[in-house]
MOPAC internal coordinates of N, CA, C and O (Angstrom, degrees):
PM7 1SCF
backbone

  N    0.0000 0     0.00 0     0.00 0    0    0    0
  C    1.4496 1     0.00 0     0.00 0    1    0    0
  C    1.5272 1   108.20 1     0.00 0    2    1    0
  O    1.2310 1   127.77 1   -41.72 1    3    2    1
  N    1.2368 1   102.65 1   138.28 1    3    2    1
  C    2.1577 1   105.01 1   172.92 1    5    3    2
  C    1.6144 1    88.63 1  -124.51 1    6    5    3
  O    1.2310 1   127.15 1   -34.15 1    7    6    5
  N    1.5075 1   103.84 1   145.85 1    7    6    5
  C    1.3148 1   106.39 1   171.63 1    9    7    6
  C    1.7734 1    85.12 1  -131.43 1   10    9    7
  O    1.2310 1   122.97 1   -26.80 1   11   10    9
  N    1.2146 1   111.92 1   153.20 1   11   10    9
  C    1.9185 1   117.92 1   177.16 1   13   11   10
  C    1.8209 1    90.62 1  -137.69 1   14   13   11
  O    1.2310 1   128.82 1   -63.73 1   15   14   13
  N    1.0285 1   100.61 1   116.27 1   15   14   13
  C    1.8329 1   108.16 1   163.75 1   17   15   14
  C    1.3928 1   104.11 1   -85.59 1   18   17   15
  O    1.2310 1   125.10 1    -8.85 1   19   18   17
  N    1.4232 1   107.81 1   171.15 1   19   18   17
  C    1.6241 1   132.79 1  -168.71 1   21   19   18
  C    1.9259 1    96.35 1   -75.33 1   22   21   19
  O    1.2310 1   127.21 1   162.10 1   23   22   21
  N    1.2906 1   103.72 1   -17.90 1   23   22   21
  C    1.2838 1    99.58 1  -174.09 1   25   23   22
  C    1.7291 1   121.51 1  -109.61 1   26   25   23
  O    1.2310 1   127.58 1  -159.97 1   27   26   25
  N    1.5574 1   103.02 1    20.03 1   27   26   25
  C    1.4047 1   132.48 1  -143.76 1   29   27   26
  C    1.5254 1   136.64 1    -0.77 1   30   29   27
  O    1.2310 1   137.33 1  -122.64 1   31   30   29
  N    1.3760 1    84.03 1    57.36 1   31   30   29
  C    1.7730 1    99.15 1   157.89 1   33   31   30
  C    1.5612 1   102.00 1   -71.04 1   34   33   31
  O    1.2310 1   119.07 1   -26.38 1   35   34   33
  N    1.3924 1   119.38 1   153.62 1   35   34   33
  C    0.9530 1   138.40 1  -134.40 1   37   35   34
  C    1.6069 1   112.21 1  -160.49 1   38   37   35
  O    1.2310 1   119.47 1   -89.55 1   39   38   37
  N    1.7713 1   118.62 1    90.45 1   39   38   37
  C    1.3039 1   115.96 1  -165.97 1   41   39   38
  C    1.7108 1    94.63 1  -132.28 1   42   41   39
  O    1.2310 1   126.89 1   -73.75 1   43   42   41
  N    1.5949 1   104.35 1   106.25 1   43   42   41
  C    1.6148 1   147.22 1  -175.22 1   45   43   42
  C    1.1765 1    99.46 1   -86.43 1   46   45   43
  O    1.2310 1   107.45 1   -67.19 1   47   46   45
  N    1.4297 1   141.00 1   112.81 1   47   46   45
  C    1.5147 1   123.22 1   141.23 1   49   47   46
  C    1.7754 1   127.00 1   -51.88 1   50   49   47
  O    1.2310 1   138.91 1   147.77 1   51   50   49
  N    1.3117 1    80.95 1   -32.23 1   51   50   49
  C    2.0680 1    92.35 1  -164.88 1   53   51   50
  C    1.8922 1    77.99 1   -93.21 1   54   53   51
  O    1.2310 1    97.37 1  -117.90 1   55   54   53
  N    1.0839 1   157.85 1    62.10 1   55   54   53
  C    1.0542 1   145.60 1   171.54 1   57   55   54
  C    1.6606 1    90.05 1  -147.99 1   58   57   55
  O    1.2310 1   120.81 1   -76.10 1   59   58   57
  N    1.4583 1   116.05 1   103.90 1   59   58   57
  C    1.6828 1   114.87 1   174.16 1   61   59   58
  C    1.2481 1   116.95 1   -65.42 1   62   61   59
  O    1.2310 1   111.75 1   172.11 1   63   62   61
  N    1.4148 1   133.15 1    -7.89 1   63   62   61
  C    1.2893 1   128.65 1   155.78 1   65   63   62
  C    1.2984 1   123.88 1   -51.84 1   66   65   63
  O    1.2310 1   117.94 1   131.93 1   67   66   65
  N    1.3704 1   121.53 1   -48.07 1   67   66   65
  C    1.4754 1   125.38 1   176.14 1   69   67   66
  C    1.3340 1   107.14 1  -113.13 1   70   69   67
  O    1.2310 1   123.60 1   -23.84 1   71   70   69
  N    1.7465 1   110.71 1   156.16 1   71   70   69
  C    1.3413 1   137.27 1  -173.60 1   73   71   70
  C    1.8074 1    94.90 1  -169.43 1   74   73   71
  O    1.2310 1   136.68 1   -15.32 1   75   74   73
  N    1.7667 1    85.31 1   164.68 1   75   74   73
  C    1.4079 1   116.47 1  -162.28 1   77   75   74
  C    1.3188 1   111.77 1  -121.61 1   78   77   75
  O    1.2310 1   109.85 1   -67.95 1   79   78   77
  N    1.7544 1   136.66 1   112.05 1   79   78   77
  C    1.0880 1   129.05 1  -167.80 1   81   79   78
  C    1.5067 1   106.63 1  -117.70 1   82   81   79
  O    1.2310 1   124.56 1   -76.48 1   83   82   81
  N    1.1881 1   108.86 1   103.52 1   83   82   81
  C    1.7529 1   115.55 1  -170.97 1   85   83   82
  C    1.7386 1   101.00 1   -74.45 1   86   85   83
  O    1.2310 1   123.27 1   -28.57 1   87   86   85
  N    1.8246 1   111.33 1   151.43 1   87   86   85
  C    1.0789 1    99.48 1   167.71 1   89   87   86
  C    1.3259 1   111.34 1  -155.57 1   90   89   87
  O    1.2310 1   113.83 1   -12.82 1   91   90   89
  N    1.2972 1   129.28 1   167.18 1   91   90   89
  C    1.7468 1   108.82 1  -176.60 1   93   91   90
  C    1.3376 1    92.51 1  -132.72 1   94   93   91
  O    1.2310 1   131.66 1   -40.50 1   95   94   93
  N    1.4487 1    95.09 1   139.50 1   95   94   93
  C    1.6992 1   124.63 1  -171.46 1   97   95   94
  C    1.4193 1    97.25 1   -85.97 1   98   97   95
  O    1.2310 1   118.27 1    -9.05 1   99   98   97
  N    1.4433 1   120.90 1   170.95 1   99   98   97
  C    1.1048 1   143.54 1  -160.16 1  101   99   98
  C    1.7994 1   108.59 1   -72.37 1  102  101   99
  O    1.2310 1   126.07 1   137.91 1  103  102  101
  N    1.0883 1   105.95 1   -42.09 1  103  102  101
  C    1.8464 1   118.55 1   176.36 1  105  103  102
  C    1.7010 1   100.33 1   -92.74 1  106  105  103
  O    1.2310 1   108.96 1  -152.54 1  107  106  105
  N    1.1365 1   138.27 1    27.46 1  107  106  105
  C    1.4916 1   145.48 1   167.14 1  109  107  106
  C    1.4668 1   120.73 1    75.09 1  110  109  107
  O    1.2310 1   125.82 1  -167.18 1  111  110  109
  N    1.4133 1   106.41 1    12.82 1  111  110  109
  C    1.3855 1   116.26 1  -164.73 1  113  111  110
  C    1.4477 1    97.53 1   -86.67 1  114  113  111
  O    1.2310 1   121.03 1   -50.43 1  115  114  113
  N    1.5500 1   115.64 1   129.57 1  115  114  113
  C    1.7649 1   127.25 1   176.89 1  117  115  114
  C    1.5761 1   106.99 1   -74.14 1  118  117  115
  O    1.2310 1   128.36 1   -43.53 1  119  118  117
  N    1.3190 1   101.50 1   136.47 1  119  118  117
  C    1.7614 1   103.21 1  -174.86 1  121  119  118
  C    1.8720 1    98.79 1  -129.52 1  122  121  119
  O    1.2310 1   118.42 1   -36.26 1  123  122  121
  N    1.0971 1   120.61 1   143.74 1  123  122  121
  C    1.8373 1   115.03 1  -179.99 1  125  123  122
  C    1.9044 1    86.18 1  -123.46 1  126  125  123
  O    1.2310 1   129.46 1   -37.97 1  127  126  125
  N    1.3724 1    99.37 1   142.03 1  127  126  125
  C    1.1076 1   108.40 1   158.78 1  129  127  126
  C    2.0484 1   116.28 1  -116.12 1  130  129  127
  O    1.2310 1   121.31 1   -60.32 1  131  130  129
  N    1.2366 1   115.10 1   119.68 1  131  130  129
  C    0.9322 1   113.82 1  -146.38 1  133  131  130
  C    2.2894 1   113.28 1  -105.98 1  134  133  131
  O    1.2310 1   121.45 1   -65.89 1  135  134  133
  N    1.1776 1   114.83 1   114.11 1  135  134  133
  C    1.1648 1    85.52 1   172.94 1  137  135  134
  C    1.3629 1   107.56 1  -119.50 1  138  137  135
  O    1.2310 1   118.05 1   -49.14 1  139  138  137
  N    2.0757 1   121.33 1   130.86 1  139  138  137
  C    1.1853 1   108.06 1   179.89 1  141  139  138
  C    1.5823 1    94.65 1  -133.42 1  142  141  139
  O    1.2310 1   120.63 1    25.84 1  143  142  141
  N    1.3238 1   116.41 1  -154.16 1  143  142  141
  C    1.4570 1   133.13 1  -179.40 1  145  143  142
  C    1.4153 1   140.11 1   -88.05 1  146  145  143
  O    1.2310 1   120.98 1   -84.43 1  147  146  145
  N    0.9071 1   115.72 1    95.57 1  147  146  145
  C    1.7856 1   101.69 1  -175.03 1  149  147  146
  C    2.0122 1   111.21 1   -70.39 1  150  149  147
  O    1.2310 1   136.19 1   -65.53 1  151  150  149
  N    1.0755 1    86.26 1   114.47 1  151  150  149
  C    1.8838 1    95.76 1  -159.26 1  153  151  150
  C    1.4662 1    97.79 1   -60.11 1  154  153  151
  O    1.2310 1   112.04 1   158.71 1  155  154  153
  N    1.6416 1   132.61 1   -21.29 1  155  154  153
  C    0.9286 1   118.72 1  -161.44 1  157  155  154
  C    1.9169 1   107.88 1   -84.27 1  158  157  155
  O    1.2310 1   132.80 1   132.51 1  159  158  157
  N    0.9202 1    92.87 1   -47.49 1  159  158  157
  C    1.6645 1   111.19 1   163.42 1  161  159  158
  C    1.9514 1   138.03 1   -71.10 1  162  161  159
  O    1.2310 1   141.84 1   145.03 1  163  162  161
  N    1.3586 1    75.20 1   -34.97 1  163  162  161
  C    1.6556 1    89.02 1  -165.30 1  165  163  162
  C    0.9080 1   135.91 1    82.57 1  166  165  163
  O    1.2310 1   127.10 1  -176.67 1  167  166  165
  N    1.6568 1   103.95 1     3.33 1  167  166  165
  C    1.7041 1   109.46 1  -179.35 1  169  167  166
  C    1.4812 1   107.53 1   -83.52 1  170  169  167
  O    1.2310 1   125.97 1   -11.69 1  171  170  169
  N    1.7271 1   106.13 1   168.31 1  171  170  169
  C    1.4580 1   105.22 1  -178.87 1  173  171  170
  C    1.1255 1    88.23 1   -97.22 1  174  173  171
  O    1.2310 1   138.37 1   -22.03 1  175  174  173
  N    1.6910 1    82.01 1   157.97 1  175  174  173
  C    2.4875 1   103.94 1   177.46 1  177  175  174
  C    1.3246 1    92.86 1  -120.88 1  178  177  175
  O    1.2310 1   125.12 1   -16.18 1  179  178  177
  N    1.3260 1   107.77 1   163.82 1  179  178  177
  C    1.4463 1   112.58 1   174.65 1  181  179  178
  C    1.5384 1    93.73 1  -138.42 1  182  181  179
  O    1.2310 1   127.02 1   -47.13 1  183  182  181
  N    1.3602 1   104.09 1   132.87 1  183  182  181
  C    2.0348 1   114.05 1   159.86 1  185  183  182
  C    1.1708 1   114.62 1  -156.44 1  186  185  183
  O    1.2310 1   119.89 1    -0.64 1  187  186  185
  N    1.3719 1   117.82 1   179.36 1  187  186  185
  C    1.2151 1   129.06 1  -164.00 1  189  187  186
  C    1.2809 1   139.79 1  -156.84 1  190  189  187
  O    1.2310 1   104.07 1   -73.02 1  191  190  189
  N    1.6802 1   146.97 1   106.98 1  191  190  189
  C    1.1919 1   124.31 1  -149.02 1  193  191  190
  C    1.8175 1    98.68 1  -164.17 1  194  193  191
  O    1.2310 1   123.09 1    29.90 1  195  194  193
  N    0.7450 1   111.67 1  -150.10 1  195  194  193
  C    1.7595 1   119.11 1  -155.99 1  197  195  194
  C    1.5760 1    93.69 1  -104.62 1  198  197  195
  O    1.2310 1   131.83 1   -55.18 1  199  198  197
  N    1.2564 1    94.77 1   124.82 1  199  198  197
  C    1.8712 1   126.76 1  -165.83 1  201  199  198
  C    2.0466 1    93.71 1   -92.67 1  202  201  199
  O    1.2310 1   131.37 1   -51.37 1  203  202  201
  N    1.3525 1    95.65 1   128.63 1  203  202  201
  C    1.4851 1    98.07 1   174.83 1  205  203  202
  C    2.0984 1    92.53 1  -121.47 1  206  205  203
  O    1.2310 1   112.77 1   -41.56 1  207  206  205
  N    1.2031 1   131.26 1   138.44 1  207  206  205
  C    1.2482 1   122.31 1   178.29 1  209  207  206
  C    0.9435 1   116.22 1  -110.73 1  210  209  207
  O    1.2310 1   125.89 1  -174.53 1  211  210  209
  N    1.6422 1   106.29 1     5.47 1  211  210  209
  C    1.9467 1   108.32 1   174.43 1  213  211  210
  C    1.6428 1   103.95 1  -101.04 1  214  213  211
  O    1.2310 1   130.50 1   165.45 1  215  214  213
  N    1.6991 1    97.36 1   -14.55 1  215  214  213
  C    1.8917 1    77.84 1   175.06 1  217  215  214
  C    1.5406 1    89.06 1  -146.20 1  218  217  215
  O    1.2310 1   127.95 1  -101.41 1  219  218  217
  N    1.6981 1   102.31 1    78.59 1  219  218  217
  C    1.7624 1   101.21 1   157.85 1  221  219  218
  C    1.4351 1   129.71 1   -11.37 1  222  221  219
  O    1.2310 1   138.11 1    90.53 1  223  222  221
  N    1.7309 1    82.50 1   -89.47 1  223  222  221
  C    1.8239 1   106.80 1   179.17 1  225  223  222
  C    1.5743 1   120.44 1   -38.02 1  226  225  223
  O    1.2310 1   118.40 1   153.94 1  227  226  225
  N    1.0846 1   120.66 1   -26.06 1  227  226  225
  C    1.6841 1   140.49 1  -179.02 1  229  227  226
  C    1.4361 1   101.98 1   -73.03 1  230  229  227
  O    1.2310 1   131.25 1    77.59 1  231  230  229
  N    1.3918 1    95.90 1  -102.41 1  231  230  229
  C    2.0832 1   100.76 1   153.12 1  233  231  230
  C    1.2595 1   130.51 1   -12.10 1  234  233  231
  O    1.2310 1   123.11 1   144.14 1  235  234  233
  N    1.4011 1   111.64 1   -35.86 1  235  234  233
  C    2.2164 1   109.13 1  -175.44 1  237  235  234
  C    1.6471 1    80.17 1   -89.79 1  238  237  235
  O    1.2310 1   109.62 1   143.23 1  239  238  237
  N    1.4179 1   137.07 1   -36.77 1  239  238  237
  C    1.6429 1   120.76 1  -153.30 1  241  239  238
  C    1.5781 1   102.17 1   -79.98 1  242  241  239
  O    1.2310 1   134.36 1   149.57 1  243  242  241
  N    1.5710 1    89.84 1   -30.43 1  243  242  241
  C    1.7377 1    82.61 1  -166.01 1  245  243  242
  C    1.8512 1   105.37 1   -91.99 1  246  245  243
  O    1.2310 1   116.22 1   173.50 1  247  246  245
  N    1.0714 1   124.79 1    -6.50 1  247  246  245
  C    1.2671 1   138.97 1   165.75 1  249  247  246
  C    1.8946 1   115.31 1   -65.64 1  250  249  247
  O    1.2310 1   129.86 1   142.47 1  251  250  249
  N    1.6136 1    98.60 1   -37.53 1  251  250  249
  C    1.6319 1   108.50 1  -178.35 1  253  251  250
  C    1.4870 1   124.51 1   -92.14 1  254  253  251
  O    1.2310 1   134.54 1   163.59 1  255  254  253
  N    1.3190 1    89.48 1   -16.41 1  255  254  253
  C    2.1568 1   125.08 1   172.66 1  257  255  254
  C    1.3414 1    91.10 1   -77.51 1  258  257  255
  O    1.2310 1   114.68 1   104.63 1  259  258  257
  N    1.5646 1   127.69 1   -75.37 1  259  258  257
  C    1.1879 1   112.58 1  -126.54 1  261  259  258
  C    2.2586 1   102.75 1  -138.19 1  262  261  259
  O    1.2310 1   135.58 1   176.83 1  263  262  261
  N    1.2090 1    87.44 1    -3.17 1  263  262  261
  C    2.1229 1   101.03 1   164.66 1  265  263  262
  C    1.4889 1   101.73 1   -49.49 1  266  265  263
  O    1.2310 1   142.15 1   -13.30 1  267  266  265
  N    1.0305 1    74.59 1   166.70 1  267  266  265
  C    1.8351 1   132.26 1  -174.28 1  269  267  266
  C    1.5643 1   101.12 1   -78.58 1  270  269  267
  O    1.2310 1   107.27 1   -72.03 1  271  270  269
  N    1.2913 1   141.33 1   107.97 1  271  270  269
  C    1.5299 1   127.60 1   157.95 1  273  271  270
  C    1.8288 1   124.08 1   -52.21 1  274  273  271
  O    1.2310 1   122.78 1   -20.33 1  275  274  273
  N    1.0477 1   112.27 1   159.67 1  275  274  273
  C    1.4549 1    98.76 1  -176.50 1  277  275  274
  C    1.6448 1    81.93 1  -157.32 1  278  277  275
  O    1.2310 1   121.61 1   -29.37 1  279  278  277
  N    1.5022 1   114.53 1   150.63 1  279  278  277
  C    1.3428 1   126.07 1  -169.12 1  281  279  278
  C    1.5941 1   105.39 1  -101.91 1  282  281  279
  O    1.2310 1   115.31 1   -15.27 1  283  282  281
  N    1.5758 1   126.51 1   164.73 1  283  282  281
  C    1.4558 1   122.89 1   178.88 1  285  283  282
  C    1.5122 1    93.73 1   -50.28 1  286  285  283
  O    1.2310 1   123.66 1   -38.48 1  287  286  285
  N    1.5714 1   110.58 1   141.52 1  287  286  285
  C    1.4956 1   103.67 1   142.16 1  289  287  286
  C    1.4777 1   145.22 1   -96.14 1  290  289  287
  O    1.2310 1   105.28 1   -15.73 1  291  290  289
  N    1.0227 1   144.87 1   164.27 1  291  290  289
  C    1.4774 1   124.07 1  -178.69 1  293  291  290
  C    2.0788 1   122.62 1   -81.38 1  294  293  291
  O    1.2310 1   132.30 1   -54.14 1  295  294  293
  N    0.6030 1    93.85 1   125.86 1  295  294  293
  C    1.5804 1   117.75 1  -161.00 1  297  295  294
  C    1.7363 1   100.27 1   -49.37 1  298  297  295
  O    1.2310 1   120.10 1   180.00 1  299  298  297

């Protein structure tokens, strides 16, 4: 999947910079934490927001529009 926002962040599957970490919250609700590319820079972004699995592509745009920031974590 590629998703490109209006603001061109930039979320590549085949791109090893970014990946998608699905997770399920306590009341069953799917959450992705997302890290992809800001095309203009090349730096990685990280956000995060409410995972739908019947409409990915919907979910990664509106997750990269409108998420939660989240900082590196420690490994």
């Amino acid at each position: 999947m590629r998703v490109t926002t209006s603001t061109n962040l930039v979320f590549d599957d085949s791109d090893p910079r970014c990946f998608v970490k699905l997770e399920t919250g306590q009341h069953g609700k799917h959450y992705a934490f997302v890290q992809c590319v800001d095309g203009n820079t090349g730096e990685k972004s990280r956000y995060w927001g409410i995972w739908c699995h019947q409409e990915q592509e919907a979910a990664m745009k509106e997750i990269l529009n409108w998420g939660g920031k989240w900082p590196n974590l420690p490994k």
